[in-house]
C-alpha positions in Angstrom: -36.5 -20.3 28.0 -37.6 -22.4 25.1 -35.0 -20.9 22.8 -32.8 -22.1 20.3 -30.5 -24.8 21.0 -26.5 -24.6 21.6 -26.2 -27.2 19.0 -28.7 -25.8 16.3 -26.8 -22.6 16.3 -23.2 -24.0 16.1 -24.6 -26.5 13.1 -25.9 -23.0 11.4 -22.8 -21.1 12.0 -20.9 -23.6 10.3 -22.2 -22.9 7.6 -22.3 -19.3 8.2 -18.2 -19.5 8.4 -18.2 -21.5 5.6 -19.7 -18.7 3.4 -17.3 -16.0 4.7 -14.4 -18.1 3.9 -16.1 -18.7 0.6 -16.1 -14.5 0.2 -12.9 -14.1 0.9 -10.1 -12.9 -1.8 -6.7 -13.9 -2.7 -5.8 -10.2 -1.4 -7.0 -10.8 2.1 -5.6 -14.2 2.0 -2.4 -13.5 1.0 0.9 -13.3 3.5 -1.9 -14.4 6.2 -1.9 -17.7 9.3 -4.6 -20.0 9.0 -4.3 -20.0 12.6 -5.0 -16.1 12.7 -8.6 -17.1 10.9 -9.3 -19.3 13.0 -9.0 -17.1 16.1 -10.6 -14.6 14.2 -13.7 -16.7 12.8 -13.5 -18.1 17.0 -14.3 -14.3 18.4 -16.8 -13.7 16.2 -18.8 -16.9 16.0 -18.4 -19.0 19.0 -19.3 -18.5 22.9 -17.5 -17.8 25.8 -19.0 -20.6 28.3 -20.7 -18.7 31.7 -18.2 -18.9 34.6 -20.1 -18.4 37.9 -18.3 -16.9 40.6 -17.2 -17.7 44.1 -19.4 -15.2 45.2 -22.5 -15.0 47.7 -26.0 -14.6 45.7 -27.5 -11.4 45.7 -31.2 -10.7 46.7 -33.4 -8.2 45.5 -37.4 -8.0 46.1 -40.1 -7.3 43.5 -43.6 -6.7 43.8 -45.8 -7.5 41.1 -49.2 -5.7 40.8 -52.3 -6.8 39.4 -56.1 -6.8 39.2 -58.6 -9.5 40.3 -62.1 -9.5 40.8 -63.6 -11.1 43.9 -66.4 -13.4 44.6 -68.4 -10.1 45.2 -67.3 -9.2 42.0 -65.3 -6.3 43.2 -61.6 -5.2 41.5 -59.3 -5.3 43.6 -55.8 -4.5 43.3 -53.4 -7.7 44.2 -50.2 -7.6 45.5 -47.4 -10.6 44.7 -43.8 -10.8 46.6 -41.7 -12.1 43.7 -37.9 -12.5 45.1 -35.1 -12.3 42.8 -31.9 -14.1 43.4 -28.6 -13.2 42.1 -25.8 -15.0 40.8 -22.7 -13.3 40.1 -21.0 -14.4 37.1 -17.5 -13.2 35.2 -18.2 -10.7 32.7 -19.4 -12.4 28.7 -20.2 -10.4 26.1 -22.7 -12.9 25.0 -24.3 -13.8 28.2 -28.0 -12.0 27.1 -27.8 -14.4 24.1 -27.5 -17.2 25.6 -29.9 -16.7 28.4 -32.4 -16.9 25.8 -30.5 -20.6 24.4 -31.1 -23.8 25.6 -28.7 -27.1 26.2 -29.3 -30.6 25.6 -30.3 -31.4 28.7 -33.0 -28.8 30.3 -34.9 -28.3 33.1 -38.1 -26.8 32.6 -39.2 -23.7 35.0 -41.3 -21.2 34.8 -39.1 -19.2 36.8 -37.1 -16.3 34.6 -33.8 -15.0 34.5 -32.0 -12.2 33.4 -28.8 -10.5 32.7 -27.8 -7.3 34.4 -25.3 -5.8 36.8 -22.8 -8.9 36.5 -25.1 -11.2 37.6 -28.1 -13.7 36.5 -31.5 -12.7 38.2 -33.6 -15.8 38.8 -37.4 -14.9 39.5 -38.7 -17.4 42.4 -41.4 -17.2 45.2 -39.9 -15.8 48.5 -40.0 -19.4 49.8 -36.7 -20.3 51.5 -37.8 -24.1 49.8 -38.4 -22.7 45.7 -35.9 -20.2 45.9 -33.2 -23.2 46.7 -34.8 -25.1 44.3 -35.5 -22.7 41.9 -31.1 -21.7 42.2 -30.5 -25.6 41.7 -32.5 -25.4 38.5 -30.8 -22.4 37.0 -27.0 -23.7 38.0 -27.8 -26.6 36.1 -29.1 -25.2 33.0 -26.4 -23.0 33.0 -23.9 -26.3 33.2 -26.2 -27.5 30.2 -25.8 -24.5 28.2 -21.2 -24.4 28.8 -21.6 -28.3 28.1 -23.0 -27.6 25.1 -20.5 -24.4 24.3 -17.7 -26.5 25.0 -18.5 -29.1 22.3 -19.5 -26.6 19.5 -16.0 -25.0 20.6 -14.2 -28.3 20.4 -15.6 -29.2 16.8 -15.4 -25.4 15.3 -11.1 -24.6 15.2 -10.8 -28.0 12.5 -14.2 -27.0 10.1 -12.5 -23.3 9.7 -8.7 -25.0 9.7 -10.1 -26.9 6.8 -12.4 -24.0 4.8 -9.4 -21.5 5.0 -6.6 -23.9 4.1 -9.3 -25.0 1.1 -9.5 -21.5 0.0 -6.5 -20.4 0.5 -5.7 -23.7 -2.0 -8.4 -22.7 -4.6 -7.4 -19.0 -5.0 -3.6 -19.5 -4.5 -2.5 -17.3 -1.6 -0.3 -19.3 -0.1 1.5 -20.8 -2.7 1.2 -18.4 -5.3 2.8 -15.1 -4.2 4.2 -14.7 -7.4 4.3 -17.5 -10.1 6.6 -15.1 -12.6 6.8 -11.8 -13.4 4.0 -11.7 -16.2 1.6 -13.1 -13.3 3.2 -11.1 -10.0 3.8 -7.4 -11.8 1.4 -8.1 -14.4 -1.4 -8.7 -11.3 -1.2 -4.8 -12.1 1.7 -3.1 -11.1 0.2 0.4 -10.4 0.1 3.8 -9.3 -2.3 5.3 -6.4 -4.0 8.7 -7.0 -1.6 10.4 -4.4 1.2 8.7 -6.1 0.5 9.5 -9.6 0.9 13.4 -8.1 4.0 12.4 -6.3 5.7 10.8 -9.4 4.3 13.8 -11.7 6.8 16.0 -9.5 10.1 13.2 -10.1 12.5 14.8 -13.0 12.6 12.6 -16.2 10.4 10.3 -15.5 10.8 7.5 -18.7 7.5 5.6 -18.3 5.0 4.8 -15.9 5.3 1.4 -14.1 1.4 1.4 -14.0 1.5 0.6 -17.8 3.6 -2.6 -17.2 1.6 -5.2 -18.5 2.7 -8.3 -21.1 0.9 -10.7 -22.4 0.4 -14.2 -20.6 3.2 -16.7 -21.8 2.3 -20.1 -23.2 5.4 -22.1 -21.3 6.9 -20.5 -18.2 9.2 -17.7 -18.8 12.4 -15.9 -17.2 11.6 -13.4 -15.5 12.2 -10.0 -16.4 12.4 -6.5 -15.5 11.7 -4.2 -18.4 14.2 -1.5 -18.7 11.8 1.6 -18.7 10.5 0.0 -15.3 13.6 -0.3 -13.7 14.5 3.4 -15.0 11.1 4.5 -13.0 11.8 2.5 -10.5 16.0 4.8 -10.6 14.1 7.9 -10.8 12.2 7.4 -7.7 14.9 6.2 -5.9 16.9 9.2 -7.3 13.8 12.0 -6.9 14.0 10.9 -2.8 17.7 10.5 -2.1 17.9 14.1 -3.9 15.9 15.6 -1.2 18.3 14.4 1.3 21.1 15.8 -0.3 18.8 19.5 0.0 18.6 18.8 3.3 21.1 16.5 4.7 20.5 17.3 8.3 17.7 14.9 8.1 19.3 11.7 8.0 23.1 12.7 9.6 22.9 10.6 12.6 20.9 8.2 10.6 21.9 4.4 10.3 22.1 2.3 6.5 19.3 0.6 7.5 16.9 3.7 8.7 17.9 5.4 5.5 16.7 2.0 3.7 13.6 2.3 5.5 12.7 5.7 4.1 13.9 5.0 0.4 11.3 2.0 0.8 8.5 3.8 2.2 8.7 6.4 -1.2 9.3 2.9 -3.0 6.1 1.8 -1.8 4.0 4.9 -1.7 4.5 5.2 -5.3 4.3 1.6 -7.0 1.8 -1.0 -5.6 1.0 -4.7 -7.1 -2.6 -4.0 -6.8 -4.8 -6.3 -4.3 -0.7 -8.0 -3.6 0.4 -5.0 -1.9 3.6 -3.6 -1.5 5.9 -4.3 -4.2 9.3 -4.1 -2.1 10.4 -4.9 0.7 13.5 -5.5 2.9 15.4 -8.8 2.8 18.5 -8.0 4.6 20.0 -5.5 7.1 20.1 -2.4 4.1 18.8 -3.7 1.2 15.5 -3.0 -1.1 14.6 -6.4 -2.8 11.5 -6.8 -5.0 11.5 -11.1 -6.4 9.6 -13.8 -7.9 9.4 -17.3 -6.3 12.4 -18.2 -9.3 14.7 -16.0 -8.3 15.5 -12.0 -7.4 15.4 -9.8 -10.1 15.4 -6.3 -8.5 17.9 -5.2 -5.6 19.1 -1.9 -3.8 21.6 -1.4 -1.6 21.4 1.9 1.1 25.2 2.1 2.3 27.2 5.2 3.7 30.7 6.0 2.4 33.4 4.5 4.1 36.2 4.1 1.8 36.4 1.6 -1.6 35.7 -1.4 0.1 32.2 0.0 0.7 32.0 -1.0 -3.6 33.0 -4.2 -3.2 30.7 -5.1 0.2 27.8 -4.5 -1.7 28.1 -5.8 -4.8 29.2 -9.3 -3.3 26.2 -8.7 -1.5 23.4 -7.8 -4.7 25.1 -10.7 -7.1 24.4 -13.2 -3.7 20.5 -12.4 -4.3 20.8 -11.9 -7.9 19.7 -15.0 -9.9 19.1 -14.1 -13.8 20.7 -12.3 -16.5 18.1 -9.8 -17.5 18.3 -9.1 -13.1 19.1 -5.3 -12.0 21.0 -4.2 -8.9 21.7 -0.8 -7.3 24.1 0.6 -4.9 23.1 4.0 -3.4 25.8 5.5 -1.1 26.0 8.3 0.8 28.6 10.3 2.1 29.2 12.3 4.7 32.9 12.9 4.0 33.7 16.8 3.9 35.7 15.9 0.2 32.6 14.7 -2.0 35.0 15.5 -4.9 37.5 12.4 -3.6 34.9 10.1 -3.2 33.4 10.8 -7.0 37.0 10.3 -7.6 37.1 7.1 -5.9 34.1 5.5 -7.5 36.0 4.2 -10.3 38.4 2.8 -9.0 36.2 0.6 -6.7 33.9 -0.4 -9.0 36.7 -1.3 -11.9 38.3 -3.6 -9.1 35.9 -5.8 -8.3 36.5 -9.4 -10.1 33.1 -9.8 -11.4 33.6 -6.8 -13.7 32.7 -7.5 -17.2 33.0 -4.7 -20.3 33.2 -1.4 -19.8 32.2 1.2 -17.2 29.8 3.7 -18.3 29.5 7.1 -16.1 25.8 7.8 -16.7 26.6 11.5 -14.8 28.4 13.1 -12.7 27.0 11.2 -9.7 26.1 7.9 -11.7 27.5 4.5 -13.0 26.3 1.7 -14.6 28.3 -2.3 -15.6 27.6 -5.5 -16.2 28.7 -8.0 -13.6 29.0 -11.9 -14.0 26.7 -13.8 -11.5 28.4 -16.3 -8.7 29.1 -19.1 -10.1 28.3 -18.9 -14.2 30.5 -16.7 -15.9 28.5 -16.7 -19.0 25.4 -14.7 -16.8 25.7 -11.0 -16.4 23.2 -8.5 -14.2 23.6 -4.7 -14.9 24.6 -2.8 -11.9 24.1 0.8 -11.4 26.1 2.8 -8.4 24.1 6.6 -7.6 26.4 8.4 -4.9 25.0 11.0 -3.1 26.4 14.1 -1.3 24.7 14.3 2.8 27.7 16.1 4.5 25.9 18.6 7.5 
């Protein structure tokens, strides 16, 4: 039992944590808890101190076998009673290792001990006297051993507080999620293998967003959404809400939001920012938002046909998120009215009679419109606005 010591291993873990930290990447950083590291670097790294039970000790016998020659010189076998004393203790994953640790403060034996069948086995002569004593011994080196635990523990939580939250500085994952759009979508927008099949297979595909790339600005610059993006970015959304018009049944007792959640999921399965992630997510009940730190620039809103005012709900909604000119925003209904024809016939009209209308309204197709719209506020700002409509009577 002349080991290690509690405090030598938790001074050369340190510095083991420290060098994981080190390792780690903006992309497993980002969107993470410096709390969630430390628990994390806490399970792997530290010890669980050994809690005895209230329990009775158990006793087991051993008998040790071995030769010795007499004064006749004659081998003889020898027989030695060795007793072995129990203590039960609360299951720890790392109670071997530590059996073969040390605290500050030990008591030298010669007796044993080992780990096995929830309890610590202390080897003793089967002397009512040694076997106390030889108990005593082992209750305090274990106290010297959860001593010594408890103030590696105490120290450990700050050291990794202050290595992740030093990292997480240098590499910019917490306060960099996106700087602008050259940096966020330019941290390589881009297409997995399975989604470069997937997007192979969506009609008129303009450009692929994995080819988004522009070259790093020398001052700061608005962000902006190319147009042949955002037109990949219509044809998914177009390629997946086609399928539900094929097969309406799949989404007729569906709510806005659910049918948000499975526009997103195609959103994401197809484009990715790289080691970032997902590019879109959900910001509100329906919608599909995709943003830089400056402002939004991308958002979609999943609504279901119920009448005009269905228009006007949701493009007060996208120009509330919408913050610069060269900014995109999309309403996608759906109806389920048995008349699609009086609800093309309706688009219009809605769209016309909102106040934030500027220029003309273009009908891209049959199912399909695109206008500028001033943003809140600054009349001399305009976002183009597209409205897809989409047929899912069962």
């Amino acid at each position: 039992m002349n080991g290690i010591s509690i405090s030598s291993y938790y001074q050369a873990v340190r510095e083991r944590i420290r060098q994981d930290i080190v390792a780690l990447e903006a992309s497993q950083l980002e969107g993470t808890v410096v709390e969630e590291w430390i628990d994390f670097f806490m399970t792997k790294y530290a010890f669980v101190p050994i809690e005895l039970k209230q329990e009775p000790p158990i006793l087991e016998e051993r008998v040790d076998k071995f030769q010795r020659t007499d004064i006749f010189d004659t081998l003889r076998t020898v027989e030695r009673p060795i007793a072995l004393v129990g203590l039960p203790v609360e299951p720890n994953i790392n109670l071997k290792d530590l059996l073969s640790m040390r605290g500050e403060t030990w008591i030298l034996t010669s007796s044993e001990w080992e780990y096995r069948d929830g309890c610590i086995f202390v080897e003793t002569d089967p002397n009512p006297d040694t076997a106390s004593k030889a108990v005593e011994n082992a209750k305090k080196n274990i106290d010297s051993l959860n001593k010594a635990i408890n103030q590696g523990n105490a120290h450990l939580p700050n050291f990794i507080r202050e290595c992740v939250q030093q990292r997480m500085d240098t590499v910019g994952a917490r306060a960099q999620k996106f700087v602008d759009l050259a940096e966020a979508l330019g941290a390589e927008l881009k297409l997995s293998g399975e989604a470069e099949r997937r997007i192979s297979q969506v009609p008129q595909v303009k450009k692929s967003i994995a080819e988004l790339r522009r070259p790093q600005p020398r001052q700061k610059a608005i962000p902006k959404l190319e147009a042949d993006v955002f037109e990949t970015i219509l044809d998914i959304i177009g390629a997946q809400a086609l399928t539900f018009e094929r097969t309406p049944q799949t989404i007729a007792k569906l709510e806005e939001d659910d049918i948000r959640n499975l526009i997103l999921s195609a959103l994401n399965a197809v484009l990715n920012l790289g080691a970032l992630g997902e590019a879109f997510s959900k910001q509100g009940k329906t919608d599909i938002y995709l943003s830089v730190p400056e402002g939004g620039i991308f958002i979609a809103e999943c609504k279901v046909w119920h009448g005009p005012h269905t228009i006007g709900e949701s493009i007060d909604q996208i120009l509330g998120y919408l913050t610069w000119r060269d900014a995109y925003g999309v309403v996608i209904v759906f109806s389920r009215n048995k008349g699609f024809s009086g609800v093309l016939d309706a688009m219009p009209g809605a769209i016309e009679g909102h106040d934030s209308l500027r220029g003309k309204l273009y009908q891209i197709d049959e199912h399909h419109w695109s206008a500028r719209h001033t943003l809140p506020g600054d009349e001399q700002q305009t976002i183009e606005m597209h409205y897809l409509v989409y047929n899912v009577y069962a």
